[in-house]
N, C-alpha and C positions, 0 to 999 in steps of 0.2 A: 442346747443340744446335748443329749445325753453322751457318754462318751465312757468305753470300754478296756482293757487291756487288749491289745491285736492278740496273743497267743489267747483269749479268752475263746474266739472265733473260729479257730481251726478244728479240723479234723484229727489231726496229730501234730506231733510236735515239729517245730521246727526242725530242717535236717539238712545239713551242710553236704556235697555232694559227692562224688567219686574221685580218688587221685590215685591212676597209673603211670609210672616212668615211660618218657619218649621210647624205649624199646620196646615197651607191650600194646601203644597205640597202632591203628590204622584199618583192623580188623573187629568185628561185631559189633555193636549198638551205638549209630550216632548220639555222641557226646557233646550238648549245646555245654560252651565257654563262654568267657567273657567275650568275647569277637563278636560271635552271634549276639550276644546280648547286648552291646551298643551300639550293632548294626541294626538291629530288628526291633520296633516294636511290640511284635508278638511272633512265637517262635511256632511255626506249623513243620515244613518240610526241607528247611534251608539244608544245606550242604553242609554237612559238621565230620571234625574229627572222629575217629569211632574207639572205644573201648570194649576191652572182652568182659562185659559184666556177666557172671554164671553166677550158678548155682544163689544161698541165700542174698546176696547183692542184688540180684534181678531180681528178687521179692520186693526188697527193700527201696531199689533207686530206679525205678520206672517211673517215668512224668506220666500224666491225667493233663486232658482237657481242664483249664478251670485253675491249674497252677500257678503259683503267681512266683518269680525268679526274682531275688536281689542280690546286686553284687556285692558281695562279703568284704572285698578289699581291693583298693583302687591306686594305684600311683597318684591320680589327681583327686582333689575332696571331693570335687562336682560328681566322679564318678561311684563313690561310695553310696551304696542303697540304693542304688539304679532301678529302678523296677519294671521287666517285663513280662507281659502273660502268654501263657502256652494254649496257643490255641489248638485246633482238631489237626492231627497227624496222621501220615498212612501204615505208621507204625511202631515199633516201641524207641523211647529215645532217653538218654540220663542225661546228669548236669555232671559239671565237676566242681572240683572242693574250693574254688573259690567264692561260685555262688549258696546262695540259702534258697531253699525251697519252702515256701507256704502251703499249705492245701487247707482250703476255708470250707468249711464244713457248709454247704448250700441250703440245711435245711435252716442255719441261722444269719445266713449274709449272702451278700452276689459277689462272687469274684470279679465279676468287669466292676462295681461298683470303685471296690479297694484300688483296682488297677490303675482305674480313671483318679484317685485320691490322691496314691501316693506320686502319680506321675504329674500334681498338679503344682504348682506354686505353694499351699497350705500343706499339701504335703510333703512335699522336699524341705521347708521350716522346720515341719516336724521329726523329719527324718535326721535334720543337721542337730537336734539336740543329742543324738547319741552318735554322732560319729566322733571316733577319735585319729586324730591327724599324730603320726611319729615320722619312722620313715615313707612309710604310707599313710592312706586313710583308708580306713573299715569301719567296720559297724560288726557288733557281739549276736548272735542269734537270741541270747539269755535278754538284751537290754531291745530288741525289736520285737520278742514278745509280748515285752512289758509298756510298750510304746501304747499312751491310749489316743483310740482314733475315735473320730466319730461312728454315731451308732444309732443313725435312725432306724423305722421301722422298717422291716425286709422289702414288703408292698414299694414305700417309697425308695428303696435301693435300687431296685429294677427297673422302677421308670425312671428315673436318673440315669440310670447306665443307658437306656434304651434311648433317651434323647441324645448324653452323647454319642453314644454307636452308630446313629444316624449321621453327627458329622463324618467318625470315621468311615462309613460307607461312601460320603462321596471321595473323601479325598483316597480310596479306593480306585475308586472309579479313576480318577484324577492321576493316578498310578496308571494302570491299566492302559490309559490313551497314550502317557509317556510312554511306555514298555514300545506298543504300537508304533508309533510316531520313532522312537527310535530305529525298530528295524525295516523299517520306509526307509528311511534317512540311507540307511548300509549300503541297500540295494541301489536306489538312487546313485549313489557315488559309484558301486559297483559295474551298473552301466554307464556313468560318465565317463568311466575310465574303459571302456571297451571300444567310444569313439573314435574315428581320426584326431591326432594331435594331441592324445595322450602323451606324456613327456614327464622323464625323470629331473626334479632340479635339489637341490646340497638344500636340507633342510633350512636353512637361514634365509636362500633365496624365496624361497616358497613363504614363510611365517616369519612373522615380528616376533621375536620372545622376550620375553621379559621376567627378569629370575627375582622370587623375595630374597626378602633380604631377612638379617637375624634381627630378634625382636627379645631388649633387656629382659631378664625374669622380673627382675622385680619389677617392671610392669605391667605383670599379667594381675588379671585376676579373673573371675568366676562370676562377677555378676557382672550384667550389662549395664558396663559404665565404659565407654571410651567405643574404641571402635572392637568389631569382630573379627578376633584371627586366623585365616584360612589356613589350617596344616594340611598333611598328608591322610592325617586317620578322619579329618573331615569331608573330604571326596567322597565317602560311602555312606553317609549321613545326611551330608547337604547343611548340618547345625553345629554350626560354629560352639567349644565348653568352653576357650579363654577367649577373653576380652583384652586390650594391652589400652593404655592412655599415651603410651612413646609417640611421641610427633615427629616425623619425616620433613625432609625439604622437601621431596617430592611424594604426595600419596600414591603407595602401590593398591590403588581400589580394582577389585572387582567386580565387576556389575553382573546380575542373575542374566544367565544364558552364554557368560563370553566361557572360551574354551580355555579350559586350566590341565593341570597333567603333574603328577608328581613324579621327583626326582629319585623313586624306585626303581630296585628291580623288574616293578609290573609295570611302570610305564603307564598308564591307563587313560588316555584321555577323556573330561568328561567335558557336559554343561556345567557348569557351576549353577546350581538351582536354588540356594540358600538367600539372606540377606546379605545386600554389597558387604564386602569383606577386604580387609590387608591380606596382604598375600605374606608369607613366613618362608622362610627358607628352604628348601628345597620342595617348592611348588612353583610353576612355571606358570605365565598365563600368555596364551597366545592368540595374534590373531591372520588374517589368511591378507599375501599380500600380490595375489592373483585373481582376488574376488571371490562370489560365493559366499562370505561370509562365514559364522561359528561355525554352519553347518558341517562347510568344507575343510575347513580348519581343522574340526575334529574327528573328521575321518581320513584327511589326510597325513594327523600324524597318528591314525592306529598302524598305516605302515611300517613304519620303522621297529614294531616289539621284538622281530625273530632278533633283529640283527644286536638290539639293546642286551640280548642274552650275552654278546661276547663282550659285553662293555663295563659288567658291572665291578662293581670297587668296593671296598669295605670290609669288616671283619665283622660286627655284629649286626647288622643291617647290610643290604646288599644295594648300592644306591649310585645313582650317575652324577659326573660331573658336568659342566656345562664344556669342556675342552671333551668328551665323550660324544656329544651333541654336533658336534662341527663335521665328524665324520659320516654321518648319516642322511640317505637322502630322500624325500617323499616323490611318488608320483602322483600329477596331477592333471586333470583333465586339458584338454585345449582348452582356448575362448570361447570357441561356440556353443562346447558341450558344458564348462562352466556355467554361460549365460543361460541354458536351457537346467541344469542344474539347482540354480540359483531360482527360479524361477516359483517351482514345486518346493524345494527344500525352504526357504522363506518362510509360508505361510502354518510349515509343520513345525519349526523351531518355535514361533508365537506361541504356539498351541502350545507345547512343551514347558516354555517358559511362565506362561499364564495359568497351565494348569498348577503347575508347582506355587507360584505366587498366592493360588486361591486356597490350596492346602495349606499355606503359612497361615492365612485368614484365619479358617476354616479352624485348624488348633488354637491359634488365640482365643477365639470366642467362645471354644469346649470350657477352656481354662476361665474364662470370666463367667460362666454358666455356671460351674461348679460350686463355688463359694455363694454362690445366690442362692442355687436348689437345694444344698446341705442345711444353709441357714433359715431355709423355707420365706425368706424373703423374696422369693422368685417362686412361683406354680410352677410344673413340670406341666400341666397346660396350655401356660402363656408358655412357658419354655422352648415348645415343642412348635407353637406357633412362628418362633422365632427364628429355630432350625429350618423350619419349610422355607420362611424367609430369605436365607440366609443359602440355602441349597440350589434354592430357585423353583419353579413349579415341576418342573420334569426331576420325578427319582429314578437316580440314576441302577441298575440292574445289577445283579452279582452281587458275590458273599461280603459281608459284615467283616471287619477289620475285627474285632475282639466280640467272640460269642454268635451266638444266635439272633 
């Protein structure tokens, strides 16, 4: 396989991105950061900080459809060279200086191609040969230009992209029913609590909880060897970046669907949608001990956020204690509005939990596509016979995760 210098490909050169001090942020052009970028696999209209880019800056630091984002410098390695693409927005948006911006020149490569490369297995290998770890880790714009990637012919870059793109459309879709499924769920609880025998009970009565525990550094690490470690900043991801080998008397495991919630400020109950995971310190994982199930459980502790405002503690983080926890109390339906509850919410949490289990699939198998279509020992053909396979006979409707 032939094989290129990446700055060979571009449009322009590499270009590190905007930095204004906390006192000129909040007004004019949302500013995708690091947040967004290891929240989002492709960055369209999320909710970003904004900057006052004017005058020649907003020539210069406007995102394009087709842009491809890496993070420049990471606290942790795994996070160094991140790579996400910026898909079609409703309007103009920067980056800040700690990512790099690509812009690949379309008439000599496909940016979902690169996208799908660098965010694969072969790609992260090849991104870890120029990352240097000090107090952080980053990666040089000068040494990702000079990074050589593959470089088939354009024709075959597009069908590449286009088969994987297909899986990312379902698991799309796969999104979508979750989104759905979740605000079913709200209302559902919404009206179980409007029944007779609604009743307030001291959070502890209501739910079992159960707090992580802290987990040695020195046995974390970045590749999947030991078990996956559920933090705080993995609740908006669902993907576990450290792994730990530390062995407990008792496994703090979480299994996909139970209700977890971190020990923030935001409080934010979710599903754990991810692979079973240890739980890490200050991440709760609960379960409902009035019935109902996840469902109830995690809508029963969205009650408590107003009151978690007057509870928090800390100086650089704002974060609760479990002696915080004891003075708070959830309302929950009666028995029979439970049992009726429970009923309908059941067969929506499956859904929820099965769709996200099929999108884990669904990314492995992009990733084991990849290194086969690149090396043309796989047809993008049979490839594509596989996807159908793989998707099921019904395609599912609505836009493409990266591209056209």
């Amino acid at each position: 396989m032939r094989e290129v210098p990446f700055g060979d490909l571009l449009s322009e050169p590499l270009r590190n991105g905007v930095s204004y001090p906390t006192r000129l942020r909040g007004t004019g052009v949302p500013m995708v950061n690091m947040g967004e970028a290891f929240a989002y696999d492709v960055i369209t209209d999320q909710e970003c900080e904004r900057a006052p880019l004017t005058g020649k800056k907003r020539e210069r630091f406007l995102l394009q459809e087709g842009d491809l984002l890496f993070v420049r410098q990471s606290l942790k390695y795994e996070g160094a060279g991140h790579c996400v693409y910026v898909g079609p927005g409703s309007g103009p948006r920067t980056w800040e200086s700690h990512l790099i911006r690509a812009r690949i020149k379309e008439s000599l490569a496909d940016p979902r191609f690169y996208y799908y490369y660098f965010r694969s297995p072969a790609g992260r290998r090849n991104l870890g040969t120029i990352i240097h770890q000090v107090a952080a880790a980053g990666i040089r714009g000068s040494e990702l230009g000079g990074l050589r990637v593959p470089f088939p012919p354009l024709p075959q870059q597009r069908a590449i992209a286009a088969v994987l793109t297909a899986l990312d459309d379902k698991a799309e879709a796969n999104a979508r029913i979750t989104d759905s499924a979740d605000e079913i769920l709200r209302l559902l609880y919404r009206r179980a609590l409007s029944e007779p025998g609604a009743h307030e009970l001291p959070l502890f009565d209501a739910l079992d909880i159960t707090f992580g525990v802290p987990f040695a550094s020195s046995c974390f690490n970045s590749e999947e060897v030991g078990r996956p470690l559920l933090r705080i900043r993995d609740l908006k991801t669902f993907r576990p970046r450290i792994w730990t080998t530390q062995r407990l008397d008792k496994e703090l495991l979480v299994a996909p669907g139970e209700t977890v919630a971190g020990m923030d400020a935001q409080f934010r109950p979710v599903f754990w949608l991810g692979e079973p995971a240890l739980l890490n310190q200050r991440v709760l994982h609960a379960r409902s001990l009035v019935g109902g199930g996840p469902a109830l459980c995690r809508e029963a502790l969205r009650g408590p956020l107003a009151e978690v405002e007057h509870y928090k503690t800390g100086t650089t983080v704002a974060h609760l204690n479990k002696r915080d926890l004891t003075a708070l109390t959830v309302r929950v339906p009666g028995p029979d509005a439970v049992a009726s509850f429970a009923a309908v919410a059941q067969p929506l949490h499956k859904r929820i939990v099965d769709a996200a289990a099929e999108s884990r699939s669904l990314a492995a198998f992009r990733d084991t596509l990849l290194p086969e279509l690149i090396s043309g020992r796989l047809r993008v053909r049979d490839a594509q016979r596989s996807v159908d396979a793989e998707r099921g006979a019904k395609r599912p409707a609505g836009r493409t995760v990266v591209g056209a």
